[in-house]
N, C-alpha and C positions, 0 to 999 in steps of 0.2 A: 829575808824573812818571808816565807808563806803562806799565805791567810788565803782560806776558802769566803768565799765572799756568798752568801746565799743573799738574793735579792728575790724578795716576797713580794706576789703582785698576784689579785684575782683573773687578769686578763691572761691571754696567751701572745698576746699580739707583740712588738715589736717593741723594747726598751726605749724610752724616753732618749731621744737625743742631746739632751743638757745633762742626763744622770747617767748615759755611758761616757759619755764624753768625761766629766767630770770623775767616774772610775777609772777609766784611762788614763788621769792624768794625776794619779797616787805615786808619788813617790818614797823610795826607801824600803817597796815593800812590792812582792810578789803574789798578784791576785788571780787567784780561779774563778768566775763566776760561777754557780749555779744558781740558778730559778728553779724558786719553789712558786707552785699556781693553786691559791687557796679560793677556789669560786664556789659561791655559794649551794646551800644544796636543800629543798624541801624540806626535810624536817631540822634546818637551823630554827634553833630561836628567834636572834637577832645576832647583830653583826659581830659582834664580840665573841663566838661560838663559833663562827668562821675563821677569825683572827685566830682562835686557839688551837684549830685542826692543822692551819697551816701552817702554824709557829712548830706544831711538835713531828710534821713532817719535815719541814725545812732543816731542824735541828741535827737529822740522821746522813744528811748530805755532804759529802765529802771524806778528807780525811788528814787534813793539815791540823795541825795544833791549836793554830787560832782559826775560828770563826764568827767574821763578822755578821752578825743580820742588817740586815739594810733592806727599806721598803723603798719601792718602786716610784716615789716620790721626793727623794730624799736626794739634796745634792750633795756630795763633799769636798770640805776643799781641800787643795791638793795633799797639806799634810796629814787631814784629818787619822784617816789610816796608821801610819806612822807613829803617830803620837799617840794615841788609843794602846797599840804595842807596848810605846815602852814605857806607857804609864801602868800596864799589865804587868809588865817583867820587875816594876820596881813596886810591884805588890803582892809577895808570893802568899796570901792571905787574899786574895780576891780574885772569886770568879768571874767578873766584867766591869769594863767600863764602858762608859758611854759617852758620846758626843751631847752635848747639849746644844741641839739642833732644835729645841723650839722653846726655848728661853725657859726654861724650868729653873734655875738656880734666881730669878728674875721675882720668883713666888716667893721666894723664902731667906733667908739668911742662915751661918751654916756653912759646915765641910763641903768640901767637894766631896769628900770621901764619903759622905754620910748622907746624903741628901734622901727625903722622903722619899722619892719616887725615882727614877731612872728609865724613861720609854725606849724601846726594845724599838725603833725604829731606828738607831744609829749605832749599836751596840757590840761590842767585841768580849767574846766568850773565849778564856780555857774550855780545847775541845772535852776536856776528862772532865771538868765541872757541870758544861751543858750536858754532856751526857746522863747526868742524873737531873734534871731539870724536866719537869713534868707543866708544861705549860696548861695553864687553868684560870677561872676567874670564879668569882663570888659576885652576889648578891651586894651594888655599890662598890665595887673592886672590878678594875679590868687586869690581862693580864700583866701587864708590867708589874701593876703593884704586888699582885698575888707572887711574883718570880723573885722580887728582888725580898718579900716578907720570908719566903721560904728558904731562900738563899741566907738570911741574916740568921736563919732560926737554927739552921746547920750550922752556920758561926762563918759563913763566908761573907767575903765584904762584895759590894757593888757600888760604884760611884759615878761620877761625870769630872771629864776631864777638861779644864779648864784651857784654851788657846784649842782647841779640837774641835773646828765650826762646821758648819754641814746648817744647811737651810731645809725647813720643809717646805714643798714649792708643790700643794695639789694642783690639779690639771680641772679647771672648771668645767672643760668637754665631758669629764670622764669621772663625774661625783660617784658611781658606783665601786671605782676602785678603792681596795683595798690601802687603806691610809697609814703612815707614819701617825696616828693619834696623841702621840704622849699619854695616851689612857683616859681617854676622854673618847665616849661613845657618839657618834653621829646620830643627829637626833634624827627618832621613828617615825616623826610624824610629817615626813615628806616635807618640811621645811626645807630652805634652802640656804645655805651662807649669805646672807648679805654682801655686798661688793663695798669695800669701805674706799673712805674718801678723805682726802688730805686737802687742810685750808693754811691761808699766809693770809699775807695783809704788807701791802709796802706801799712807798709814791716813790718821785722821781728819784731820790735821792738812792735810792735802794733796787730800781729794778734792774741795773744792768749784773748787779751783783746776782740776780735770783736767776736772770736767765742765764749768767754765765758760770756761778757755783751750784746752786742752791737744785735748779731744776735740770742739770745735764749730771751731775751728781746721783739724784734722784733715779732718772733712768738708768744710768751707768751700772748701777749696785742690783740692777732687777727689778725693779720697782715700777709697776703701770699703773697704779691707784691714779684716777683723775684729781687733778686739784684745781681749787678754784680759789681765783689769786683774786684779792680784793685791792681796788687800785686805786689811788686818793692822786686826784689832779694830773693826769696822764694825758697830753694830748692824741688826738686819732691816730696820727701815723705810731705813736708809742706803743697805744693798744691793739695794732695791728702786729705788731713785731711781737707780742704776748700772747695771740693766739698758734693755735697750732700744739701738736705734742700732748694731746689730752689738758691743755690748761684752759678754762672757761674762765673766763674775765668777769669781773664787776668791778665796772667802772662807775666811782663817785667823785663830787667835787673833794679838794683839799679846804678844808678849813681852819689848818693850822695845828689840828691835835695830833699828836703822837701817832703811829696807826697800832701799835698795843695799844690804846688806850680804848680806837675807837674798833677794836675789833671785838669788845666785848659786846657791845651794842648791834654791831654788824654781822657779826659771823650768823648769828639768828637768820637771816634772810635767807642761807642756802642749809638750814638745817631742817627748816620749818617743813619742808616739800618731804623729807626723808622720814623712813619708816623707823622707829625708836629704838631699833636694835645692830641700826647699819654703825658699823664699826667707823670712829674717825677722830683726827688728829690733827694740831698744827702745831707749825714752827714759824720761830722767827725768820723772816726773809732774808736778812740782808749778812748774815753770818753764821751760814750753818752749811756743811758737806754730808750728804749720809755715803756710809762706809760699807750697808749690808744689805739684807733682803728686811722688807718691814714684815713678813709674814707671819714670827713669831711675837711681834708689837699686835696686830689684830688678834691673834690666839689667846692672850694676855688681855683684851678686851671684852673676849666673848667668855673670857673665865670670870670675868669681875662686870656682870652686868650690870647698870645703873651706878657704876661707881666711876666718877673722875680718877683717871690713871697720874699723877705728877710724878716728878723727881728733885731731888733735894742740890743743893749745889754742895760747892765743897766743904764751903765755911758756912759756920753759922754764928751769931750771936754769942761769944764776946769776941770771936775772933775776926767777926769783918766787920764795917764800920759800917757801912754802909744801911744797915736797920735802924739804929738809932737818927742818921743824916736823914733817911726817908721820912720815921716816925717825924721826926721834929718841926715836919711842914704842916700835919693837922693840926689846927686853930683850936680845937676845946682842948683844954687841959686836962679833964677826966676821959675824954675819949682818946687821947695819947698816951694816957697811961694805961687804959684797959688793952688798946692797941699793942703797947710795949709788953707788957707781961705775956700777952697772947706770943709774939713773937719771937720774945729774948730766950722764953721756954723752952722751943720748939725746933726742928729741923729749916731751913731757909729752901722754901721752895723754888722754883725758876720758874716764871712766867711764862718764858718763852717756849716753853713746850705743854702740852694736854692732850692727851685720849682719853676716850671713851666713848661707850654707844652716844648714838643722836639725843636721847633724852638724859642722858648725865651731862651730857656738854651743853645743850641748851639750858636746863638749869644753873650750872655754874656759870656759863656768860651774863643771865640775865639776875642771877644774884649779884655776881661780881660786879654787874655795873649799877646795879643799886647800888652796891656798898662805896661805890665809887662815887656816887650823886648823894651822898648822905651823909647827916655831921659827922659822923664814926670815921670819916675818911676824907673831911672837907678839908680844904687844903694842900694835900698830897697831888704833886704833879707830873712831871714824864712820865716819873715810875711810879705810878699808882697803883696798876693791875699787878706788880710784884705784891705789892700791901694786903690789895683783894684776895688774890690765890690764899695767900697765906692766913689769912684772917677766915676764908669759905671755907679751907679744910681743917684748921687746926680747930674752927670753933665745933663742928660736926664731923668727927671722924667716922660716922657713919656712913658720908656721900663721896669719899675718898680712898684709894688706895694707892700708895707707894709701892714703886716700882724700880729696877736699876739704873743709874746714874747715865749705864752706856747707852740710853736714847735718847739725852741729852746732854751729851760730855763735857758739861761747860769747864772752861780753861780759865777763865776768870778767878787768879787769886789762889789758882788752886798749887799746890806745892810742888815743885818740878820735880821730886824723887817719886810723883805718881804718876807720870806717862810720859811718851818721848815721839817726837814727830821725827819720823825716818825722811832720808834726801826725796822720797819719794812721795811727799807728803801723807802720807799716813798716821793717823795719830793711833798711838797704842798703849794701853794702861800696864803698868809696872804689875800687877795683881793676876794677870793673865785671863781678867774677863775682857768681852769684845764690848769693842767702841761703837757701836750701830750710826751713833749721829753723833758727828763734831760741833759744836756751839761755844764759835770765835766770839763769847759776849765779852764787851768790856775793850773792846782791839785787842783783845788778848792773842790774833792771828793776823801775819804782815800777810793777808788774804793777796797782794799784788806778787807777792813773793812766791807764793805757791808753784806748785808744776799741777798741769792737770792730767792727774797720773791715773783717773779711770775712765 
């Protein structure tokens, strides 16, 4: 199969070494490159006006059937390609699909086939259909959205294809290039991205796990965000073997509590220094693999400012037990019950993971562990900060937004005709969305048994 590959980049200079390589390594399918070079020019507006001159030049290049666009930022994995094809061929009603290379199906709920938006930075066109495709944007509309509005108005479909991964992976050196945006405009006012930042919390019991799954995982997947490992009762030579590899230590005594418990209280210490819109996240230490690039996790943060990112687990109330077993350890009987109702209602969220800017996550920490020091929650012990989460977001759905499960894939209880761990150790959802971070809670992962297969 031959697909003209047009790869969009304002520079002239020399192709990304991780994004030729990674077209190099398409299989099932026959690619031509061309480069289109859309650099800006004096009487642009703004960057979106760039984005459109070069999209409807790029569009006339070649002359294979299929044409994928692909920005200069953009990686794919190997089958990406491939599967984009014959998700086309088995839709003779639709002029493109797409990769969902920056977690868009992550916004909403919903067809693959139907989805609001579709960004033209991983994208495979019928040549006959792009050829009437008139790239444009509006006023609050960039052009994906204006392409795929026009495309549905002619009565063609567009969609994202599910198992078709591709990272977007911008180049910090190089913030004037021309970006994979998912239609989201680089703001004008000389701001810069923030550099986001990933926190844990373990002691002894837990850190050989973090340096041997948790933080070689991390990097493996692409991943440089520094983190900063909170360390309860580690002696010096311990804390020595934890630095290194971007991990900043803070070392405190052990005092016996949980370290979810005491991370609500603690995380504050390294967030306080940061500016309220730097992107950041933690996980549990002692049982979690990440599987992908976190790039479209920060994306998904700077969409939802001021709002805690969570994820719901599999089961919820009546079907796990485990709410009620929690509830049952608060001491007031009317604040158990207002407890219970909040939660038996509601989706069951997992503790062990949160994002969001600096100032949505310091709020929630420092609610969370009020709600944890107060009769509404006296009582309630290991798992308390499960209780919190779920009591912070479900009572104010306005400081909160839900996100996909696959950044915290917990296995726990969850039903084995929804995903399947290959000899390889990979864990993979039945549904055909990706798994970004595995979370063995519960031992629900013979973590010894593993292979370390990244």
């Amino acid at each position: 199969m031959k697909i003209d590959l047009v790869l969009t980049s304002r520079g002239e200079g020399p192709i990304r070494d991780d994004v030729w390589d990674a077209i190099q390594a398409q299989v099932g399918v026959e690619i031509r490159v061309l480069r289109c070079y859309g650099p800006p020019r004096p009487g642009d507006r703004d960057r979106l006006e760039t984005i459109v001159r070069a999209r409807n030049e790029g569009k006339r290049l070649g002359s294979a059937p299929w044409v994928l666009l692909l920005d200069d930022d953009v990686i794919l994995a190997p089958d990406a390609a491939a599967r984009l094809v014959e998700a086309l061929q088995g839709r003779p009603r639709f002029a493109a699909m797409g990769a969902d290379y920056d977690g868009e199906m992550d916004r909403w709920t919903g067809s693959w086939d139907y989805p609001p938006h579709v960004g033209m930075g991983a994208t495979l066109f019928r040549r006959s259909c792009l050829a009437g495709v008139t790239f444009r944007r509006e006023t609050g509309k960039c052009e994906c959205q204006c392409c795929c509005d026009d495309l549905r108005r002619a009565r063609w479909g567009i969609g994202l294809v599910p198992g078709a991964r591709a990272w977007h992976r911008p180049d910090p050196s190089r913030r004037d290039d021309l970006p994979s945006d998912a239609g989201l405009a680089a703001p004008d006012d000389g701001s810069e991205a923030r550099p986001p930042r990933i926190l844990t919390a373990f002691d002894r019991r837990h850190m050989r796990k973090f340096l041997s799954r948790f933080l070689p995982s991390l990097r493996r997947s692409g991943n440089h965000e520094p983190v900063t490992a909170f360390a309860y009762g580690l002696r010096s030579d311990e804390r020595r073997r934890l630095k290194g590899d971007g991990v900043e230590v803070v070392s405190l005594p052990n005092n016996g509590t949980s370290p979810a418990l005491r991370r609500l209280r603690d995380f504050p210490l390294a967030l306080d220094g940061l500016p309220d819109d730097t992107p950041v996240a933690f996980w549990d230490a002692g049982d979690v693999l990440f599987q992908g690039p976190l790039g479209p996790l920060w994306d998904l943060v700077r969409a939802h400012p001021g709002k805690l990112l969570a994820s719901r687990e599999p089961l919820s109330h009546p079907e796990t037990f485990v709410v009620e077993e929690w509830i049952g350890y608060i001491r007031d009987l009317e604040a158990r019950a207002r407890v219970f109702a909040i939660m038996g209602a509601n989706p069951f969220l997992n503790s062990g993971f949160a994002a969001g800017t600096a100032s949505a996550m310091r709020r929630y920490l420092r609610e969370g562990d009020a709600l944890l020091h107060s009769n509404e929650l006296d009582g309630v012990i290991h798992w308390g900060d499960q209780v919190a989460m779920n009591v912070y977001c479900h009572t104010q759905p306005e400081v909160w937004q839900e996100i996909d499960e696959g950044w915290n894939y917990c296995l726990a209880l969850r039903p084995p005709e929804q995903f399947r761990i290959s000899p390889d150790g990979w864990t993979r959802r039945t549904d055909g969305k990706p798994v970004h971070v595995v979370h063995g809670n519960g031992c629900s992962l013979v973590w010894q048994a593993l292979p370390v297969r990244i």
